[in-house]
C-alpha positions as CSV (number, residue, x, y, z in Angstrom):
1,X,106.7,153.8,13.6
2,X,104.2,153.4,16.4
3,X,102.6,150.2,18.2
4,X,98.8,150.8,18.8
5,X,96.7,149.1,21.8
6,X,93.4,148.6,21.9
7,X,91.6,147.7,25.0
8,X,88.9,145.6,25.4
9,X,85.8,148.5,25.4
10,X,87.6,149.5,22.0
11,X,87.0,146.1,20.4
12,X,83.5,144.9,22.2
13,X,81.4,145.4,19.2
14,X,81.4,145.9,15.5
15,X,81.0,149.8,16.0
16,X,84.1,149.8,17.9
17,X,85.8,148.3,16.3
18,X,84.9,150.5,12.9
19,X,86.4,153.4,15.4
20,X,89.5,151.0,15.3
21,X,89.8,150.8,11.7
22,X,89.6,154.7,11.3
23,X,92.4,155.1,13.9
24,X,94.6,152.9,11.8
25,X,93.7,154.3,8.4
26,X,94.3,158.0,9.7
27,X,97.9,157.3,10.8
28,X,100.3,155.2,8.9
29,X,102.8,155.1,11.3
30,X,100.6,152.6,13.0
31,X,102.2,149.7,11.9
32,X,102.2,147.5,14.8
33,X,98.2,146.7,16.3
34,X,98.0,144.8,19.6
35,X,94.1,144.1,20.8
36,X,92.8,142.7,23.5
37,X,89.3,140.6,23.9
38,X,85.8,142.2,24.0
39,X,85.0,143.8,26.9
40,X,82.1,145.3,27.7
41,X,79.3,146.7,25.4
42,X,77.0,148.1,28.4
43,X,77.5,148.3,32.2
44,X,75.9,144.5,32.7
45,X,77.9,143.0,29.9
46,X,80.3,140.1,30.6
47,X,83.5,140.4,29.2
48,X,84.9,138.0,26.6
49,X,87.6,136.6,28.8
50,X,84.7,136.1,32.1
51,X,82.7,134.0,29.4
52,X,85.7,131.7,27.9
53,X,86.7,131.0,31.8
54,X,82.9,129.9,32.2
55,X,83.4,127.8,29.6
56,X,86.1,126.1,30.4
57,X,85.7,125.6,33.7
58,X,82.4,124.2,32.7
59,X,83.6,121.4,30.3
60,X,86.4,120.8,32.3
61,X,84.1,120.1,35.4
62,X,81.9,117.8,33.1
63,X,79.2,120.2,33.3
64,X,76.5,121.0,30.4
65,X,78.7,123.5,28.7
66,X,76.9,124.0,25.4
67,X,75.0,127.0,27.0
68,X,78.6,128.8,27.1
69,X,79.9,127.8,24.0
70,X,76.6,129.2,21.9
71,X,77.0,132.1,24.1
72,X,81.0,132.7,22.9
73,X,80.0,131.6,19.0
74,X,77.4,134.2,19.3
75,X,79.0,136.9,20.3
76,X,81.6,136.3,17.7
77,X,79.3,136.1,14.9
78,X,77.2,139.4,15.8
79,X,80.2,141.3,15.2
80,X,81.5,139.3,12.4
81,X,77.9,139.5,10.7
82,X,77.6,143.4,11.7
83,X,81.4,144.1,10.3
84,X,79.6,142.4,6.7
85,X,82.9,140.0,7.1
86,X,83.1,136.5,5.4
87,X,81.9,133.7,7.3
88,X,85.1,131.8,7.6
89,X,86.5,134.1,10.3
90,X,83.8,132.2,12.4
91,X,84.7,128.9,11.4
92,X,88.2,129.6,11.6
93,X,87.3,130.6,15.2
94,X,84.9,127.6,16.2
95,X,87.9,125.1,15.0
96,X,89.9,127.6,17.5
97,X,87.6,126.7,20.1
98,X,87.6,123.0,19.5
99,X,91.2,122.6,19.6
100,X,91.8,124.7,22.5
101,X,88.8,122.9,24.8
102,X,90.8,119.5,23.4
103,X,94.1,121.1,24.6
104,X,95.6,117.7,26.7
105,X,97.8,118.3,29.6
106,X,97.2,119.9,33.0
107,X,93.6,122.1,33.5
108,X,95.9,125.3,33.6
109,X,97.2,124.8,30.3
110,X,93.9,124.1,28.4
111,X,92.2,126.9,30.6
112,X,95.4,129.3,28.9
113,X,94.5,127.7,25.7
114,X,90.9,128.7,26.4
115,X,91.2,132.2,27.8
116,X,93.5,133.3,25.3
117,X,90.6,132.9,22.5
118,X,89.4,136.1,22.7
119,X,92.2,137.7,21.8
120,X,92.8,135.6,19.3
121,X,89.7,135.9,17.7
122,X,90.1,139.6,18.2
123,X,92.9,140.1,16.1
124,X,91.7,137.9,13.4
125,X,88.6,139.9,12.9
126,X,90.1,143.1,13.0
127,X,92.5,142.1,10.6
128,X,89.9,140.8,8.6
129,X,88.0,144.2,8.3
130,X,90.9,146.1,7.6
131,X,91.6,144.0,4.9
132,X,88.1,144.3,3.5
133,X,88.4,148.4,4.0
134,X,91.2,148.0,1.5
135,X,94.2,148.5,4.1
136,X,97.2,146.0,3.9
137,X,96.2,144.2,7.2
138,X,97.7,140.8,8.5
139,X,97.0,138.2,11.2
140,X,100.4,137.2,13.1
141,X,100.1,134.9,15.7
142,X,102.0,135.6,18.5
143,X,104.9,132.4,18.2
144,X,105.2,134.0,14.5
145,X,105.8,137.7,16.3
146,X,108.5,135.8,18.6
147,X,107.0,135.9,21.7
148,X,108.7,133.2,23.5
149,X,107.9,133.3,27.3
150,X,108.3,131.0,30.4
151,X,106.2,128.1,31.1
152,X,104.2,129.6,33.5
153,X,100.6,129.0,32.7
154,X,98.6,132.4,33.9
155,X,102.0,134.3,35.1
156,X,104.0,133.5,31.5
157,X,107.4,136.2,31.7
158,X,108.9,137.4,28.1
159,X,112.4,135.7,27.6
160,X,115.2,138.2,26.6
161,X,115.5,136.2,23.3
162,X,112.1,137.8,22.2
163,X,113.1,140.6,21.4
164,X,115.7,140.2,18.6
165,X,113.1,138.0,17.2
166,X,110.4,140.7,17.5
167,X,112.7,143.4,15.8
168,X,112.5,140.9,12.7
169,X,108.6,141.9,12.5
170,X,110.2,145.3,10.6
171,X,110.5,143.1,7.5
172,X,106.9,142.1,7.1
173,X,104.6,144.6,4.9
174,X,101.5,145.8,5.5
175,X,99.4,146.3,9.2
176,X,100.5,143.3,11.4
177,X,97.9,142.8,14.1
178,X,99.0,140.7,16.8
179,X,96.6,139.3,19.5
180,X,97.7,140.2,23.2
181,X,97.9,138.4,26.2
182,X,99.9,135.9,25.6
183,X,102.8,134.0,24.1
184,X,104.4,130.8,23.9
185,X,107.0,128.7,25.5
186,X,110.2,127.2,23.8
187,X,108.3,123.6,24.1
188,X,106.0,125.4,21.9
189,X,102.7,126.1,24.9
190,X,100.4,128.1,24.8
191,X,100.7,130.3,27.7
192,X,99.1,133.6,29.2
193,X,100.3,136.7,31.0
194,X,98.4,137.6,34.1
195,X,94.8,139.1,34.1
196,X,95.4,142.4,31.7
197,X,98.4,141.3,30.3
198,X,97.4,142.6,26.7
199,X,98.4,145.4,27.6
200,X,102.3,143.7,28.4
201,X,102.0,142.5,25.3
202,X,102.0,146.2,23.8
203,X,104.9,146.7,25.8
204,X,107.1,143.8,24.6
205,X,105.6,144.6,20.7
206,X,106.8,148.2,21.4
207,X,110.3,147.3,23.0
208,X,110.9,145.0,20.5
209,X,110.5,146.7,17.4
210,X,112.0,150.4,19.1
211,X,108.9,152.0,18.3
212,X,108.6,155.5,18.5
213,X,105.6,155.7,20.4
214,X,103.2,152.6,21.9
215,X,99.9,154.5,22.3
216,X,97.3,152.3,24.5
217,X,93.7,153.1,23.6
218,X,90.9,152.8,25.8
219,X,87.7,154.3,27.0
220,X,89.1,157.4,28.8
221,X,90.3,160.9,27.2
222,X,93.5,160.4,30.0
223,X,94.7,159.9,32.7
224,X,92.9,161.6,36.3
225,X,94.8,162.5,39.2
226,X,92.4,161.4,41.3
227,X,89.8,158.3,40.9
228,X,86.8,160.2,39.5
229,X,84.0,157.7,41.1
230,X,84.9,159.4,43.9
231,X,85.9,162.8,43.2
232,X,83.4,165.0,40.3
233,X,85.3,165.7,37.4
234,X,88.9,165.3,38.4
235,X,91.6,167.0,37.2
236,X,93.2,165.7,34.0
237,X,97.1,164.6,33.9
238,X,98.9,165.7,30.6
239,X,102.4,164.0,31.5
240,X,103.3,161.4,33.9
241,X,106.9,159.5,34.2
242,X,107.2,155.4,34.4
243,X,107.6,156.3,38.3
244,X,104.4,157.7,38.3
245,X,102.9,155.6,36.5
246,X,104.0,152.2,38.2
247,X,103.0,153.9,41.6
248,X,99.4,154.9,40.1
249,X,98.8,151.5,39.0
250,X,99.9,149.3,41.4
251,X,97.5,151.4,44.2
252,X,94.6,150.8,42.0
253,X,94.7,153.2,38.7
254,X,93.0,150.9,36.6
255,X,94.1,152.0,33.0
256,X,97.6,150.1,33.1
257,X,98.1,146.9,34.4
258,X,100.7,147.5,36.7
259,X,103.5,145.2,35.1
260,X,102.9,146.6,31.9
261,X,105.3,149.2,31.3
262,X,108.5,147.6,31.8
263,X,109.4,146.3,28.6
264,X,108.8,150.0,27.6
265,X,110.1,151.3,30.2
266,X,113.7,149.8,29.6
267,X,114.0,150.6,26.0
268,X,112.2,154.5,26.4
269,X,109.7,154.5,24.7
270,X,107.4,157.0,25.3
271,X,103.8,156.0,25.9
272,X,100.2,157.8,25.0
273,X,97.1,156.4,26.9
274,X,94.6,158.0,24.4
275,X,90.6,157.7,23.7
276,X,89.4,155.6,21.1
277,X,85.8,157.4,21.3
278,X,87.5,160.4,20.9
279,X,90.8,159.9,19.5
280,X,91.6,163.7,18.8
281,X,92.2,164.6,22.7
282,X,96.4,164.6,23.5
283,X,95.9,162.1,25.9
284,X,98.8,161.2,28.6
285,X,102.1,160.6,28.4
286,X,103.8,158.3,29.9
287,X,108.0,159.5,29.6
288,X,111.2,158.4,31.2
289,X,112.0,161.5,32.4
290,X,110.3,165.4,32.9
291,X,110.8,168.7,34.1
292,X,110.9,169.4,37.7
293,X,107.2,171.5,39.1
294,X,107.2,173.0,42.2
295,X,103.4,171.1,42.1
296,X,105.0,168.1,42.3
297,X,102.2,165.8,43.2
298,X,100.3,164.4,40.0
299,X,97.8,161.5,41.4
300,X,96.2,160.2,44.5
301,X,95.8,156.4,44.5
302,X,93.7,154.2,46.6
303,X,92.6,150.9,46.8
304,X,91.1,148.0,49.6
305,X,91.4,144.8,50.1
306,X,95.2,145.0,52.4
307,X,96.1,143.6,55.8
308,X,98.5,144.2,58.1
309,X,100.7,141.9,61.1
310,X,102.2,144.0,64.0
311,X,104.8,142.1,66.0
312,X,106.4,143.5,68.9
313,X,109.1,142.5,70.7
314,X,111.2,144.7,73.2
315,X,114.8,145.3,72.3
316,X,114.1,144.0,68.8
317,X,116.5,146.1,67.2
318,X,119.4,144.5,69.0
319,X,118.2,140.8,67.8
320,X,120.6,140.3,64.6
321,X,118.5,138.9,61.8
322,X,114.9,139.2,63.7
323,X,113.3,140.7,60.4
324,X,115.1,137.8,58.0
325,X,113.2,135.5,60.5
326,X,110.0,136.8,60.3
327,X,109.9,137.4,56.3
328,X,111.5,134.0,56.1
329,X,108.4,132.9,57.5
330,X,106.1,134.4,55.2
331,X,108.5,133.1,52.4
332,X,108.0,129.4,53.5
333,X,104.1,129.7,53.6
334,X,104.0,130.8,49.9
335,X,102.9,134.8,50.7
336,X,104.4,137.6,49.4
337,X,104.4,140.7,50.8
338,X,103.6,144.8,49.6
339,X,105.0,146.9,52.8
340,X,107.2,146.4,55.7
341,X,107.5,149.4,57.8
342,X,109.1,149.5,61.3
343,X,110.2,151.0,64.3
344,X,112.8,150.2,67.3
345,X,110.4,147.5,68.6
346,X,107.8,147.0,66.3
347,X,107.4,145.9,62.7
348,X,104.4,145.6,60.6
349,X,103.8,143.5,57.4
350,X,101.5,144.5,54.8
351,X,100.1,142.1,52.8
352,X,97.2,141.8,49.8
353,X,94.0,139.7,51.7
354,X,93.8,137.4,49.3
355,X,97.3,136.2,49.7
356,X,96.7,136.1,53.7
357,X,93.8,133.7,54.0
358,X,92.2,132.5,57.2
359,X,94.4,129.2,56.8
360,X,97.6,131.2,56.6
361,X,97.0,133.5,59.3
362,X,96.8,130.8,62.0
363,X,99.8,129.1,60.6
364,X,102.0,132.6,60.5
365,X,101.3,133.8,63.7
366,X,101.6,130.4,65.6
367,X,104.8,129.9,64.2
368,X,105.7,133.9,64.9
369,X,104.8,133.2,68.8
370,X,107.2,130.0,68.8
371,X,109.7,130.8,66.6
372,X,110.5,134.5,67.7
373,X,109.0,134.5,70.8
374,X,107.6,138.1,70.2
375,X,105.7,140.3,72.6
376,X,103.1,140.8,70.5
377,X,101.6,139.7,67.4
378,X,97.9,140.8,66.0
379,X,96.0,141.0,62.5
380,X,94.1,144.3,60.9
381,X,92.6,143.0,57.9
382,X,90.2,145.9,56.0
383,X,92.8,148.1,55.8
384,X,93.1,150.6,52.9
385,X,96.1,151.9,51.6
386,X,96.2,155.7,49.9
387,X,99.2,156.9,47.6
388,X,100.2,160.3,47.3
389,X,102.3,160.4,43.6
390,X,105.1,162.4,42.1
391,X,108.6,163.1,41.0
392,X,110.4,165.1,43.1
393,X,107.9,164.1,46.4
394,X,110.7,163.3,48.9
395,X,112.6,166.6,48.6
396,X,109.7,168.9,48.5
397,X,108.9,170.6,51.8
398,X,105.4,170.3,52.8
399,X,104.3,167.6,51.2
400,X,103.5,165.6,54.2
401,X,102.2,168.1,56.4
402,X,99.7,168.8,53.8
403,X,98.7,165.4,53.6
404,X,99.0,164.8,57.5
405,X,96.6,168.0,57.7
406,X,94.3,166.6,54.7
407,X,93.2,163.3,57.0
408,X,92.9,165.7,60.0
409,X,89.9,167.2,57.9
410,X,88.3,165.0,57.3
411,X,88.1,162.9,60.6
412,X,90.1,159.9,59.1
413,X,92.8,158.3,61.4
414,X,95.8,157.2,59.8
415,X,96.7,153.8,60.7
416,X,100.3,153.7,59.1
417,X,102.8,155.7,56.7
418,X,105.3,154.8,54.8
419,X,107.5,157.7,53.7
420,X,111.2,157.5,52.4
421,X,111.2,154.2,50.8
422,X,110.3,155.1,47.6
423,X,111.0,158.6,45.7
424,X,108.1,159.3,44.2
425,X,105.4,158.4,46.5
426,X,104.1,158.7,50.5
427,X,101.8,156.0,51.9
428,X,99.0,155.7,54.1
429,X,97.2,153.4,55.4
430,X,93.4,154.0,56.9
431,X,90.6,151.8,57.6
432,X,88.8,150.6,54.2
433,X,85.1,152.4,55.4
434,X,86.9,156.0,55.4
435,X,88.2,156.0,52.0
436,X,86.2,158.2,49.9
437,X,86.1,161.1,52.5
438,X,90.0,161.0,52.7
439,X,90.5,160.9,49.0
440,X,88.4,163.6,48.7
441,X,90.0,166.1,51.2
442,X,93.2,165.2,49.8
443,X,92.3,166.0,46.1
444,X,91.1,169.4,47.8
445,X,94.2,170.1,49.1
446,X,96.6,169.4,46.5
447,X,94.8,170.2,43.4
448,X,91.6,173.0,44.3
């Protein structure tokens, strides 16, 4: 028994999603169907998701919205009408629209309300056309499947109580399709996962049920080992662990949302990110657990948009609870942090930008300077940060010379590593402008 995911570029049109239908019908193990909204249909496109939040935040601000909505109804209708599907999917989905832009309560709530739309409306058409192709297709909601999650409107957690509900979905006949991103709270809300969270959704569907195998299609035969804007026909992974994986995605591999595999990831399922356009290729797995390969590196991650505080402060090591302080700072100003190296006297703080605004930074470091009395305390905002990925990476001599030696080629100065922390992965950190040339010389090095 399997759970199928189908990304937004597998649902943006009606010949997409007539791809979709021939997945399903070819395999009947695919029980379980997750979709997400419509993405694109051509490089300019604007996703379904990017539309509903324009919406919303239209009406909401009191703004001529009708624009927006004819805009959403059409796009809905196009594929409805191209599909040859009964016109009361569309009304069904206009009264969606309606109730959700009527949704009382805070602005986050309604904009969940909003967002989650496309999704919704996904699933109902797909199940729709299945039916109408003769297959044994069914709408389930997701408070039917039994995902109950926290209150958290735009950040909504799965509860652990889900699950036993979700197993319960083994009694239903037929093809349940099941609209991602989002669930519902025991009050009964309506509430979203982060940004790309249909894709959790598969997850929790998969966990909950013990599938087999959650396969996540999207527009890409597999997984690359290196980003392939920037390096010509990259090299192809076949297998990755959860390790891997999580490391990939959170430095900027863009087929997983990063939180994604957990629920998966507990239970052991294994995981196939496969093509939709060309469903036949094997695709990557995504396992608990593989052999050992004297290549142990499998992926080179990058991605922009980091900062980093240095403090200094002589004899810092001897000042007992001098890193407590200074992370206790960033905890009372709201900001999370990704990276804390450090050194005898020094420690740096890496941070995402958008979490360290302009605002924050004069509030951190004057409270830094009075509260720790440091040395020193500065800000290096455009940093990049570069991940070299694989099982097996700490105990493998060489690894980091052949790194070291890769940024040496090609003229890049490395700003900060972080090595030891985590098993599977090294760290770098370089100035955002010399990305490409360092990704490059390090894709030459450990895969040509």
């Amino acid at each position: 028994m399997k759970v199928a995911k189908f990304g937004g570029s597998s649902v943006a049109n009606a010949e997409q999603l007539t791809k979709v239908g021939n997945i399903i019908r070819s395999d009947q193990d695919r029980k379980f169907i997750v979709v997400s909204a419509p993405g694109k249909r051509f490089s300019d496109d604007i996703k379904m998701t990017d539309m509903l939040i324009a919406l919303g935040t239209a009406y909401h601000n009191g703004e001529a919205y009708e624009e927006n909505l004819s805009s959403v109804k059409n796009r809905f209708s196009e594929i409805i009408e191209e599909l040859k599907l009964d016109l009361s999917v569309l009304d069904e989905i206009e009264h969606s629209i309606k109730s959700a832009l009527s949704v009382e309560g805070p602005l986050e709530s309604r904009m969940d309300a909003i967002k989650a739309i496309g999704e919704d409306s996904s699933a109902k058409i797909l199940s729709a056309y299945l039916t109408d192709q003769g297959l044994p297709a069914f709408y389930i909601n997701p408070q039917e499947a039994g995902i109950i999650v926290s209150n958290e409107p735009g950040n909504a957690q799965i509860l652990p109580e889900s699950f036993d509900k979700i197993y319960s979905l083994h009694e239903k006949e037929g093809i349940l399709v099941i609209p991602g991103f989002f669930g519902y709270s025991k009050e009964g809300n309506l509430v979203t996962f982060s940004r790309g969270g249909s894709d959790i959704t598969g997850s929790i569907i998969a966990a909950g049920v013990k599938a087999e195998m959650y396969e996540n299609f999207t527009d890409v035969d597999s997984v690359y080992s290196v980003n392939p804007n920037i390096v010509r026909n990259p090299k192809e992974i076949t297998i990755l662990t959860y390790k891997e994986m999580r490391e990939l995605s959170y430095a900027g591999f863009s087929v997983f949302h990063d939180e994604a595999l957990i629920p998966a990831f507990r239970e052991k399922i294994p995981v196939c990110i496969k093509n939709t356009n060309n469903p036949e290729a094997p695709g990557t797995l995504v396992v608990a657990e593989k052999e050992a390969s004297e290549k142990c590196v499998v992926g080179i991650a990058s991605d922009t948009g980091f900062c980093s505080l240095y403090v200094s402060k002589f004899l810092m090591n001897r000042e007992i609870g001098f890193g407590r302080k200074l992370l206790n700072i960033f905890e009372d100003e709201g900001i999370s942090f990704e990276h804390a190296p450090s050194g005898i006297d020094d420690m740096s703080v890496i941070f995402r930008d958008k979490r360290f605004t302009a605002e924050k930074e004069n509030s951190v470091v004057n409270r830094i300077k009075e509260e720790l009395r440091v040395d020193t305390v500065s800000i290096h905002r455009d940093l990049a940060v570069i991940m070299v990925v694989g099982e097996g990476l700490v105990n493998t001599i060489g690894v980091a010379e052949k790194a070291t030696s890769a940024f040496a080629k090609a003229g890049v100065n490395i700003e900060m590593i972080n090595q030891g922390s985590s098993e599977v992965s090294m760290m770098f950190g370089i100035n955002a402008s010399e990305i490409d040339k360092a990704i490059q010389s390090l894709y030459t090095s450990f895969f040509e």
